[in-house]
One Martini backbone bead per residue (centre of mass of N, CA, C, O) as a GRO file, in nm:
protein
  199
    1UNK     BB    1   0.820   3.181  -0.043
    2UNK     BB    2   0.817   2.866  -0.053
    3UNK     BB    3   0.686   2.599  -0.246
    4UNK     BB    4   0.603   2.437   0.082
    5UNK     BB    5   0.401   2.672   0.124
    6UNK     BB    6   0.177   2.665  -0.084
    7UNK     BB    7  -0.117   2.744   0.015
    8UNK     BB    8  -0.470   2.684   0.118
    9UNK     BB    9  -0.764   2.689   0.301
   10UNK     BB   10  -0.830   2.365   0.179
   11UNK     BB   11  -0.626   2.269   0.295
   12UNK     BB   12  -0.637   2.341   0.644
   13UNK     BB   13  -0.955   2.181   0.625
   14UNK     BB   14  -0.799   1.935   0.616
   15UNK     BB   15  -0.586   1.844   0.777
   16UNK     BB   16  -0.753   1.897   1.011
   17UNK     BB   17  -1.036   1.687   0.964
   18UNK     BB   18  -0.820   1.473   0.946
   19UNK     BB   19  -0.598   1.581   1.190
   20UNK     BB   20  -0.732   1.672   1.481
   21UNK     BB   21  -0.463   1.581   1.654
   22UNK     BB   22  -0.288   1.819   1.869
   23UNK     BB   23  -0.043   2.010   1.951
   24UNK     BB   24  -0.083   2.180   2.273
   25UNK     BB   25   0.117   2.499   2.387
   26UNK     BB   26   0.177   2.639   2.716
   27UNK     BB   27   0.365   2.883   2.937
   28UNK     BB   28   0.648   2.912   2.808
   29UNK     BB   29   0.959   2.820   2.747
   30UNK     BB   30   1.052   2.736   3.044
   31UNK     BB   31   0.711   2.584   3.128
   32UNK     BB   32   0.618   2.433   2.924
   33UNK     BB   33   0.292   2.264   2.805
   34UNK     BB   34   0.204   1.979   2.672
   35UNK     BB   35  -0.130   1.829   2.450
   36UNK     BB   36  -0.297   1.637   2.313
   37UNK     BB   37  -0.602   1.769   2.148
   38UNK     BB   38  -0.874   1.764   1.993
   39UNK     BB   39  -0.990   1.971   1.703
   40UNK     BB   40  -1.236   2.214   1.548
   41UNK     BB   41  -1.307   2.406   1.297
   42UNK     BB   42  -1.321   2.751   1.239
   43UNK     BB   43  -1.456   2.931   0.969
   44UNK     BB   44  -1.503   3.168   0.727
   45UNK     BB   45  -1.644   3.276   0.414
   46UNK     BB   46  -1.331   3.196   0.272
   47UNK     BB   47  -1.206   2.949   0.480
   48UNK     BB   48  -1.061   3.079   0.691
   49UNK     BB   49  -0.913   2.991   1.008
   50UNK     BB   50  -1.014   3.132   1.321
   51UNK     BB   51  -1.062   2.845   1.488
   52UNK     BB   52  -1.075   2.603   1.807
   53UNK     BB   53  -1.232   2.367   1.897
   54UNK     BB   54  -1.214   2.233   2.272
   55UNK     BB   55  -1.098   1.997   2.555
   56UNK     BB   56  -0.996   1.939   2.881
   57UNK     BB   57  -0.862   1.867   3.145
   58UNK     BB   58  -0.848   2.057   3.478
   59UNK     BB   59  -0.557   1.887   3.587
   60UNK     BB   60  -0.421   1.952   3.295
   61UNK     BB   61  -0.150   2.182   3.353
   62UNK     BB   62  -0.242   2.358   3.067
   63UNK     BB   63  -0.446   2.448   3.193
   64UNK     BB   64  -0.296   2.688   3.429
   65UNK     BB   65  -0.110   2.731   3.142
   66UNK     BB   66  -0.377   2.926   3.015
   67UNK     BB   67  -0.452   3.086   3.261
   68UNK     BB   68  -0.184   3.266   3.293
   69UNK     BB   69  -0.151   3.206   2.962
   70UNK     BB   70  -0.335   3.207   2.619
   71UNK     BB   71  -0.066   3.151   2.473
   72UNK     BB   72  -0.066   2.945   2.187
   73UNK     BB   73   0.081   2.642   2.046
   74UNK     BB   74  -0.057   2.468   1.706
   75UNK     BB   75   0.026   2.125   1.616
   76UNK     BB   76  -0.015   1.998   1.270
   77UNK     BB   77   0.002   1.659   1.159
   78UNK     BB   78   0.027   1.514   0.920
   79UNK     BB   79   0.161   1.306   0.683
   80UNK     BB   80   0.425   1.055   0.684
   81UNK     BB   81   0.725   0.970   0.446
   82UNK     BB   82   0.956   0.816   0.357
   83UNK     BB   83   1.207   0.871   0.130
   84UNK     BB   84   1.344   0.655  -0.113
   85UNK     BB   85   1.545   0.577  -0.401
   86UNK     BB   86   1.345   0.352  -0.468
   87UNK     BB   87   1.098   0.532  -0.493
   88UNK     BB   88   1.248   0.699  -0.738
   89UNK     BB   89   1.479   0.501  -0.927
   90UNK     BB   90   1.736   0.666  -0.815
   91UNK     BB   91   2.017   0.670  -0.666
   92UNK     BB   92   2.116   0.964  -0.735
   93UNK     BB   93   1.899   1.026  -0.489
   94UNK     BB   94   1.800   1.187  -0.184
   95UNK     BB   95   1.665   1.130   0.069
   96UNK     BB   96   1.336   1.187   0.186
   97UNK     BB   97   1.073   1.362   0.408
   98UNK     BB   98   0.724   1.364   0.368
   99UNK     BB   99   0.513   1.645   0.477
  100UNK     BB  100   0.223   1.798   0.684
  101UNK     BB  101   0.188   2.095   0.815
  102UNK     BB  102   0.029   2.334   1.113
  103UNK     BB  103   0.054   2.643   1.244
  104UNK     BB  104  -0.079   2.785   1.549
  105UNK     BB  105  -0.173   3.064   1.665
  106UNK     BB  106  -0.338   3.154   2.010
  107UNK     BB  107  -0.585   3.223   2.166
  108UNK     BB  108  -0.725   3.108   2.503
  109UNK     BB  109  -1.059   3.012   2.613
  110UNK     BB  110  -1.205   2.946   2.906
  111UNK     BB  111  -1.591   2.812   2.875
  112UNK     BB  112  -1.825   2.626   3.039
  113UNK     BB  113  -2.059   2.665   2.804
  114UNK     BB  114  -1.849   2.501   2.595
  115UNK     BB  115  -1.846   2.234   2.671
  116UNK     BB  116  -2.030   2.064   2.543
  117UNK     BB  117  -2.049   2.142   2.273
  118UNK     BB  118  -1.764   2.076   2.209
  119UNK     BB  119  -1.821   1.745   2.231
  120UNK     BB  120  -2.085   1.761   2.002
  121UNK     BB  121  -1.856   1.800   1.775
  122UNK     BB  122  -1.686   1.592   1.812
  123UNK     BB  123  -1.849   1.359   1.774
  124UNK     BB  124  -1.971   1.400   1.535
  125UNK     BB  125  -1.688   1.423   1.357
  126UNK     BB  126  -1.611   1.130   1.453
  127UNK     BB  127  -1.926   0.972   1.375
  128UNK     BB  128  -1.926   1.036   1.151
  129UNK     BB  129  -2.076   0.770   0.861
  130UNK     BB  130  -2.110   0.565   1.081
  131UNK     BB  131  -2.327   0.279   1.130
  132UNK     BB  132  -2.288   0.334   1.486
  133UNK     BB  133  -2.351   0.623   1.598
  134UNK     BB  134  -2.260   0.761   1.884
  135UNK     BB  135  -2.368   0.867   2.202
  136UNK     BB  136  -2.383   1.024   2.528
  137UNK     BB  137  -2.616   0.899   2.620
  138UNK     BB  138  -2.474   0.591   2.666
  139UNK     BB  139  -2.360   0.721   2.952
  140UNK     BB  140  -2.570   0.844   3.116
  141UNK     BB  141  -2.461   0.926   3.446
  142UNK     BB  142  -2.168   0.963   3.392
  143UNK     BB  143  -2.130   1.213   3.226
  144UNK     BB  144  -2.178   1.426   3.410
  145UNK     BB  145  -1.941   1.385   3.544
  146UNK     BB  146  -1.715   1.399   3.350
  147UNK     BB  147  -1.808   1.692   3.257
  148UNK     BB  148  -1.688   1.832   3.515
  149UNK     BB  149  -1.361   1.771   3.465
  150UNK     BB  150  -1.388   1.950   3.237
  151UNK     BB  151  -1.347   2.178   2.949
  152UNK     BB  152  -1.397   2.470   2.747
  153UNK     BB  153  -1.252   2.597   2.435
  154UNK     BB  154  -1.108   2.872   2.256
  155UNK     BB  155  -0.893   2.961   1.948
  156UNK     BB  156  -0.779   3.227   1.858
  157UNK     BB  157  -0.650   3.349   1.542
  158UNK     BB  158  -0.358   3.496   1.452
  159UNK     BB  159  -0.132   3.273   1.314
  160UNK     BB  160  -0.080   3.088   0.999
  161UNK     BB  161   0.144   2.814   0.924
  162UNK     BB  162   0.300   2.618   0.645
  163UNK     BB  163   0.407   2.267   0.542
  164UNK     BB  164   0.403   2.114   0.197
  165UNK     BB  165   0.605   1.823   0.169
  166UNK     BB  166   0.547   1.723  -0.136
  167UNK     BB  167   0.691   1.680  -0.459
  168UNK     BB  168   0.728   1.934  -0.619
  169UNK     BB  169   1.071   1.909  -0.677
  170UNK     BB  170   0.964   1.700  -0.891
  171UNK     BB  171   1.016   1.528  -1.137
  172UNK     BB  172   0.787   1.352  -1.347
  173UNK     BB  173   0.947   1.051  -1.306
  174UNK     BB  174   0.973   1.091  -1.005
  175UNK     BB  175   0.673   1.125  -0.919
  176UNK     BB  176   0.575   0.856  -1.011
  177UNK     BB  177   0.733   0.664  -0.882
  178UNK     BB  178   0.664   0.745  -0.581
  179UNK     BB  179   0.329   0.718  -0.658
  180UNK     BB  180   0.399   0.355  -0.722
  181UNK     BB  181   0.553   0.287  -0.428
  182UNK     BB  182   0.439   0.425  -0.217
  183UNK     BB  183   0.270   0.282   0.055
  184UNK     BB  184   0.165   0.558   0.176
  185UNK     BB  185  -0.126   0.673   0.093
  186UNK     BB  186  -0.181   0.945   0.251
  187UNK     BB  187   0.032   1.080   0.119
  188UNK     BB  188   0.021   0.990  -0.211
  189UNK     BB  189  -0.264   1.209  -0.172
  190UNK     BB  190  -0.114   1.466  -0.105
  191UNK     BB  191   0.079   1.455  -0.357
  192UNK     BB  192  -0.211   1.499  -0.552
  193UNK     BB  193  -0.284   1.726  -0.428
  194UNK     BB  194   0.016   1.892  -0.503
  195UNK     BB  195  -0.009   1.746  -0.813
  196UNK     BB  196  -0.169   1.905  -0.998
  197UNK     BB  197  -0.094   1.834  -1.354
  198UNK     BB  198   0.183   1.631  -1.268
  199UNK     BB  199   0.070   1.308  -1.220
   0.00000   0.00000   0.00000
């Protein structure tokens, strides 16, 4: 195991539920088909992650290859950000860039009555804090037919492997350099987030 594969089951539920929108992947490799699609994860009483609920619409070619094969490749990418020698200050070090991943394989599973709770997850989630949280009722009687046009999926995981190369194999001046320079912030953030107690 490399230093940037280095994770636990908490950095895995920050990176979902910062960035919940995933390409999801499945078909096979001849006929690949994919398609970007918020999903929420399911943990166990550990904190790994064991499912992803989400929804697509039953059009997206995707639906047709994951009921003819539903093994999926489930791929989250986090912040990322160039770093050049000028944010580390130093002429003679290779510019390089900084990025948090998180691959899962899985089984999809589509279910019609998972279809709305899996919406009431996504809107829940989304609209967490805002000053006037959305509700699905607001679109009156639009709902149900929207609602008939999509399904709903789990996606059981069977595998899940991750990169995240934020500065660990940096030195001490150098890693401070990139964080008081380095525009932005959301990476900035998950470099203290894996440089604690060296930043």
């Amino acid at each position: 195991m490399t230093l940037f594969e280095r994770f636990d089951e908490a950095d895995v539920q920050k990176l979902v539920a910062d960035y919940p929108l995933a390409w999801v992947c499945g078909g096979g490799a001849a006929d690949m088909e994919a398609s970007l699609l918020p999903l929420i994860g399911v943990y166990d009483e550990q904190g790994a992650l064991i499912e992803l609920i989400g929804h697509l619409m039953r059009s997206n070619p995707l639906h047709a290859a994951l009921v003819a094969d539903p093994r999926a490749t489930i791929l989250f990418r986090g912040p990322d950000s160039y770093v050049s020698p000028e944010h580390a200050g130093v002429r003679d070090w290779g510019p390089t860039w900084n990025y948090a991943q998180v691959k899962v394989r899985a089984a999809v599973h589509f279910d019609d009555p998972l279809t709305e709770p899996s919406l009431e997850l996504l809107i829940d989630a989304m609209e967490m804090g805002r000053l006037q949280p959305w509700s699905k009722e607001e679109l009156g009687e639009r709902y149900r037919g929207m609602l008939g046009r999509i399904i709903g999926f789990r996606a059981t995981v069977s595998e899940l492997t991750g990169k995240f190369k934020l500065g660990q194999d940096e030195g001490k001046e150098t890693l401070a350099a990139i964080l008081g320079t380095l525009p932005d912030q959301a990476t900035v953030a998950w470099m203290r987030r894996f440089n604690r107690g060296r930043s």
